[in-house]
VEXGU-400673 format. One record per residue (C-alpha): residue number from 1; residue in three letters; x, y, z. Coordinates in Angstrom, 3 decimals, decimal comma. Example, Ala and Ser with C-alpha at 12.3 -4.5 7.8 and 13.67 -1.06 7.14 Angstrom:
BEGIN
     i    aa          x          y          z
     1   ALA     12,300     -4,500      7,800
     2   SER     13,670     -1,060      7,140
//
This chain:
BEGIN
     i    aa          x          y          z
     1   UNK     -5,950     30,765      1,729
     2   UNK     -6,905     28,669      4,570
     3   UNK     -7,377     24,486      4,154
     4   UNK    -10,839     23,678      4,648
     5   UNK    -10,614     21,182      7,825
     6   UNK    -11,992     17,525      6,234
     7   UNK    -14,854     15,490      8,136
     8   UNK    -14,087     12,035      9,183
     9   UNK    -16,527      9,653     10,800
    10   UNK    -13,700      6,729     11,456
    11   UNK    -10,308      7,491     12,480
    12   UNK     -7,800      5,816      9,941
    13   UNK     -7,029      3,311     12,372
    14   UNK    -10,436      1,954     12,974
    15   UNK    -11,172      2,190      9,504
    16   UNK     -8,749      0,079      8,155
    17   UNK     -9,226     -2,278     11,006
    18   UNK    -12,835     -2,801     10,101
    19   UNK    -12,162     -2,898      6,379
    20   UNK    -10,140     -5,904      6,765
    21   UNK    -12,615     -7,558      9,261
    22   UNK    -15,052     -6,836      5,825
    23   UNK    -12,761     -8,122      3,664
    24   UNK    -10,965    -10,853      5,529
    25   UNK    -11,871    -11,946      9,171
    26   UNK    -15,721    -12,720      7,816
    27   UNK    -15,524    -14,788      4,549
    28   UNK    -13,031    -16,583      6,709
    29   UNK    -15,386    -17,183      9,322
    30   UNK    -18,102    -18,156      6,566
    31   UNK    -15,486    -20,940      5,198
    32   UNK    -14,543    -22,005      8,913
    33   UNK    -18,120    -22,678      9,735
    34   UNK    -19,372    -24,458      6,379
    35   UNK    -16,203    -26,537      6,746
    36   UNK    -16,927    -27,421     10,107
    37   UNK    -20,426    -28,024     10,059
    38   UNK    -19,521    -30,987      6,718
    39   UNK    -17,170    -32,133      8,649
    40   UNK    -18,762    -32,671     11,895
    41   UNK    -22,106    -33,278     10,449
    42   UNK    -23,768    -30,396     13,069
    43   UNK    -26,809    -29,973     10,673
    44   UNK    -26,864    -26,119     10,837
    45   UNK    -28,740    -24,719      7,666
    46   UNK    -25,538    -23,935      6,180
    47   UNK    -26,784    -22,332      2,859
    48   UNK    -28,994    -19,949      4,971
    49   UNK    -25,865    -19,165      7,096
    50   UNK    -23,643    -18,757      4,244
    51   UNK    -25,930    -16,612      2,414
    52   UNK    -26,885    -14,133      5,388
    53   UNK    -22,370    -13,808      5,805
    54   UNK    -22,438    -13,028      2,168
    55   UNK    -25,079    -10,181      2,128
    56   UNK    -23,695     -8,374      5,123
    57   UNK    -20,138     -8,727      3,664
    58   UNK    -21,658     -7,483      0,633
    59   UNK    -23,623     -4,589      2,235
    60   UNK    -20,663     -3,601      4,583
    61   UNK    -17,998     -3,636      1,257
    62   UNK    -20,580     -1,212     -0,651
    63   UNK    -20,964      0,664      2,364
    64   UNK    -16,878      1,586      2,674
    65   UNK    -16,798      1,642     -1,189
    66   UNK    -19,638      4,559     -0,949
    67   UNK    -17,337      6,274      1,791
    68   UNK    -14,111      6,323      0,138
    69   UNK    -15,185      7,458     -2,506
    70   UNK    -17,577     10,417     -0,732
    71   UNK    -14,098     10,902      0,831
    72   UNK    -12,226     11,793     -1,957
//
């Protein structure tokens, strides 16, 4: 019997690059900037900021949460 050939949209390479950019490069860059702005008193709207990092890091997580588990 032949294997049925699976679909991928991401090579494993660029999927595991941007599932640690989800999961580590951006809340970093979210603490880096609210730390930063109290420090430096800049003035930036940091809950607006902080909130808009968490609902794209939220959105993107679901997002490869939906695919690996389509994927299995």
């Amino acid at each position: 019997m032949a294997s049925k050939k699976e679909f991928k949209l991401l090579p494993k390479f660029w999927y595991e690059l941007l599932r640690w950019v989800v999961s580590i490069v951006l809340p970093a860059i979210a603490t880096l900037i609210a730390a930063l702005n109290a420090t430096w008193n800049w003035g930036w709207p940091i809950e607006a900021i902080l909130a808009t990092f968490s609902a794209v890091e939220t959105f993107l997580g679901a997002v490869f949460l939906g695919a690996k588990i389509a994927s299995k």
